[in-house]
N, C-alpha and C positions, 0 to 999 in steps of 0.2 A: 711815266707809266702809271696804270692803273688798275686797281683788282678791277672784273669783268662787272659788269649788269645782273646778270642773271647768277646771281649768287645767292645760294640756299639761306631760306629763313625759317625759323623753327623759336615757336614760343610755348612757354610752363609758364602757369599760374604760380604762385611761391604761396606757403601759407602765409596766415595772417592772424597769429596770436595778435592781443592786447598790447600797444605799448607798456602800459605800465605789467603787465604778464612779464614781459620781456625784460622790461626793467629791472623784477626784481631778481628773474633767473642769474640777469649778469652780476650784481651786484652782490649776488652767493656766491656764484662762480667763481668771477676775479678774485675775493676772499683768501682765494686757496694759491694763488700767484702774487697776491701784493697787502703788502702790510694796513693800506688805508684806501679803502675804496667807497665813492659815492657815487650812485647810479638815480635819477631821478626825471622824469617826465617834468618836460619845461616849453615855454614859447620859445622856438628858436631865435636868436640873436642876431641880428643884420651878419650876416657872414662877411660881407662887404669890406667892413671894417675891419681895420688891424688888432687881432694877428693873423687874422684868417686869411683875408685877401681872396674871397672867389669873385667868380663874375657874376653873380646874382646873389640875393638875399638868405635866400633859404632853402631849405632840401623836401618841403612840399608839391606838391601836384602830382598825382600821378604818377609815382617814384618807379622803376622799371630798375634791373640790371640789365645792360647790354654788354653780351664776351660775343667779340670779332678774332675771327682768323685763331692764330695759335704757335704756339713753336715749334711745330712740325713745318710748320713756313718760316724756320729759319734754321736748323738743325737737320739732316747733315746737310745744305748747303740750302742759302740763304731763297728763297723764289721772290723776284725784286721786284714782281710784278704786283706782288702784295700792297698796296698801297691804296690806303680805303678816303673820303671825303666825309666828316663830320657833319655836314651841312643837310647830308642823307640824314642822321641819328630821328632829329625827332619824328619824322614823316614814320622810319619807321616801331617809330615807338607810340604812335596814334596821338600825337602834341602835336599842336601847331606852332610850341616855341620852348625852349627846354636849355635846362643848365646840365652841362656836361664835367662830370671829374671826376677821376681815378688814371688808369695805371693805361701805358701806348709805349710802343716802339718810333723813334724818334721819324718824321717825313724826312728822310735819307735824300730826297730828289731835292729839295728846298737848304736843310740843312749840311748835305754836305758828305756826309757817314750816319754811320749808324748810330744809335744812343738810346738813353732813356727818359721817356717825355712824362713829363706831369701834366695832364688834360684835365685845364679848368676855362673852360668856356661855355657862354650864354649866345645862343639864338635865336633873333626874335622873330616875331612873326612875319615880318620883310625881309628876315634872311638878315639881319644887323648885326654884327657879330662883335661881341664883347670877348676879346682874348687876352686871356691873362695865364696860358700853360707856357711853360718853362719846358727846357734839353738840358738834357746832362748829357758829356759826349766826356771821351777820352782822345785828350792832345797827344802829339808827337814823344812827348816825354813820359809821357804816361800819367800824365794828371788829369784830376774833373776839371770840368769845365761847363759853365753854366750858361745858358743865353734863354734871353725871352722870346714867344713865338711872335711875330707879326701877325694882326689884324687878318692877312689877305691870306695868309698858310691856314688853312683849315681839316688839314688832312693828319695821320697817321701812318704808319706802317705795320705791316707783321702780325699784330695781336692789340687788341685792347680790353682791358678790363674795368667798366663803365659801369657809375651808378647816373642817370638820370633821370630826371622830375621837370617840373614846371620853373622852379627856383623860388619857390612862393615860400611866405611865412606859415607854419604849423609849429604843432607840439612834436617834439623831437625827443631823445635819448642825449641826457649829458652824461658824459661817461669822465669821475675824476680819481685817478690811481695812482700812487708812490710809493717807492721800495717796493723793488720786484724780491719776489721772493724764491722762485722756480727757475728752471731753465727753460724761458720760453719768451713768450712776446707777449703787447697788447692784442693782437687781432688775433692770433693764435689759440690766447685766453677766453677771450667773445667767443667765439667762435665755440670752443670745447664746452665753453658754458652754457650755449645755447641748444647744442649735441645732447647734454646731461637733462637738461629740463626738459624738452622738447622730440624726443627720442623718433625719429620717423619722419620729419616733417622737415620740408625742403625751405626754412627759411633764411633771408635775403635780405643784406645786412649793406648800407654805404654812407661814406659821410665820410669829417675834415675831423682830424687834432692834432695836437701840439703837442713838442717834447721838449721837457726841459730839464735842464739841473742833472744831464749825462750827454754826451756823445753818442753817435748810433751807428751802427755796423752796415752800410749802405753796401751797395754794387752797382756798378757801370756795365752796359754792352759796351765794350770797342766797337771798331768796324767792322766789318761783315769778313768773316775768316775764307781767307781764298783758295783755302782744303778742307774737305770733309771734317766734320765732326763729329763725336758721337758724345751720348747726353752728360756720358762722368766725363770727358775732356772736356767740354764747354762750362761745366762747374767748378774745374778745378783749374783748370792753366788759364783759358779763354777770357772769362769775366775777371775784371778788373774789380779788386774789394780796396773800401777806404772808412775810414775815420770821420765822420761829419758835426763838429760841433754844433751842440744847442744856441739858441732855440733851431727848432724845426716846425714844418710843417709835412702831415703827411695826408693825402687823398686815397680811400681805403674801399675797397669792396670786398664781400664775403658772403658766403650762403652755405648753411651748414649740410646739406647733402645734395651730390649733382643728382639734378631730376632727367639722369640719360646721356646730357647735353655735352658729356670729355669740355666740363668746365676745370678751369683753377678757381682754386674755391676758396684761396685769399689772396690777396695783392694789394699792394701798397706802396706807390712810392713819392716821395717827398722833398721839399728842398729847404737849404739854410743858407747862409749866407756863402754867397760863391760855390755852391756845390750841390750836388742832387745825387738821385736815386735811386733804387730799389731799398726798402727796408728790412733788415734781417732783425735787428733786436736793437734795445740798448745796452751801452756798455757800462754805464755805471749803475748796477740794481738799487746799492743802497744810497743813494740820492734822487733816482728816474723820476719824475712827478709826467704824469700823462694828465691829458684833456681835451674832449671833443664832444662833437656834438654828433650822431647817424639819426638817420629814422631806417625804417622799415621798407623794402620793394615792393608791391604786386606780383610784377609780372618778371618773367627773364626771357631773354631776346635772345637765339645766337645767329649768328651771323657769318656765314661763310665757315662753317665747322671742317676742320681738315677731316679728313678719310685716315683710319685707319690709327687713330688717340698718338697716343707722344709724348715727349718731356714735357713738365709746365714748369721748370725750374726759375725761368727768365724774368 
């Protein structure tokens, strides 16, 4: 199965403060969440390499968000028809070859059930596909479970929340923070910090970093629930929560006010050794050490926007 052809498309421009503007906003901001914070404009770093692991170099070119579909296409009852092909992404992001990653609903027709995907992959201009996204799924016993996607799987399900680009080298946002000090999160943090400085202005946040020296408060979709749900049962009994020891990796998109579009306006999910997921926080504040790298969007893409807005819990 296959979401349809003629599926609504609809694009916002995002502003475009200064990286180094932006820079310093966050590097105030977090301040007020984390005991030691460095925020500084840099040449981004081959992402390539370990510990990063994407499929292209860098978060240059072009940089766009793209949010597909939603959880209203999965809540109260799953529409399985949802299932989108990546291979579209860059065409409709005006690229003729584009690195893909952030946050998807696992391809269910390939994999098996339902789950949670980390989309990291490169397409090139022949359509060459560099994949390296990861499922998190929930076994029979109720454990994570982690698997790599194959080459030839290019698809999604459900929702996805996408930052793409070119994959090119530019100057990026290193974002370094330790000892949380609030009840809250890294993107969370970004996020409010960019609300405070920037008051009105729809910007548009994506990129990779690492967590270490805590454990992190993840969640799993199970499989597709075979009665109705509604959005506090599917937060509360439905999703499967765990434990995920460091290190981590997590792929993050954010934009600090929806321009109309019934976005989620952060998401992030990540994986560590054997296990993946949705990001909620870390669990130990007074060790957490955070480190990534974003830049900055253009534009925002939505794709297939449900009728009628809905949970974005998922």
């Amino acid at each position: 199965m296959m979401a349809g052809t003629n599926l609504t498309l609809e694009t916002k421009t995002l502003s475009s403060p200064s990286l180094e503007s932006v820079g310093t906003a966050l590097e105030s901001g977090l301040s007020s969440s984390f005991s030691s914070v460095n925020v500084s404009v840099v040449e981004c770093p081959d992402l390539r390499e370990e510990p990063w692991g994407l499929a292209a170099e860098g978060l240059g070119g072009h940089p766009h968000l793209l949010h597909v579909g939603g959880v209203p296409y999965l809540v109260p009852m799953v529409q399985r028809d949802k299932v989108y092909d990546m291979k579209t992404y860059p065409s409709i992001c005006g690229l003729d070859s584009a690195l893909i990653i952030g946050c998807g609903a696992a391809p269910w027709p390939s994999v098996g059930t339902n789950g949670e995907m980390m989309i990291n992959l490169a397409i090139g201009r022949e359509g060459v596909v560099e994949q390296r996204s990861k499922v998190a799924t929930v076994d029979r016993e109720g454990l994570c479970k982690m698997q790599s996607v194959p080459a030839s799987e290019t698809r999604h399900a459900i929702l996805g929340d996408l930052f793409i680009s070119q994959g090119q080298p530019s100057k990026v946002l290193e974002v370094r923070c330790k000892t949380r000090t609030e009840n809250t999160n890294l993107i969370t943090s970004m996020r409010q910090a960019l609300l405070e400085a920037f008051p009105g202005l729809n910007i548009g946040l994506g990129g990779v970093f690492q967590i270490n020296k805590s454990s992190a408060k993840i969640h799993v979709m199970p499989d597709f629930s075979p009665t109705p749900l509604t959005a506090d049962e599917a937060a509360t009994r439905w999703l499967k929560y765990y434990s995920m020891p460091s290190p981590m990796t997590m792929l993050s998109v954010l934009v600090t006010n929806d321009p109309g579009l019934d976005l989620k306006v952060e998401h992030t999910h990540g994986w560590g050794e054997g296990c993946g997921g949705h990001y909620h926080t870390d669990e130990e504040p007074g060790t957490v050490e955070y480190w990534g790298y974003f830049n900055l969007a253009e534009e925002c893409v939505r794709l297939d926007r449900p009728t009628g807005g809905g949970w974005t819990g998922v």
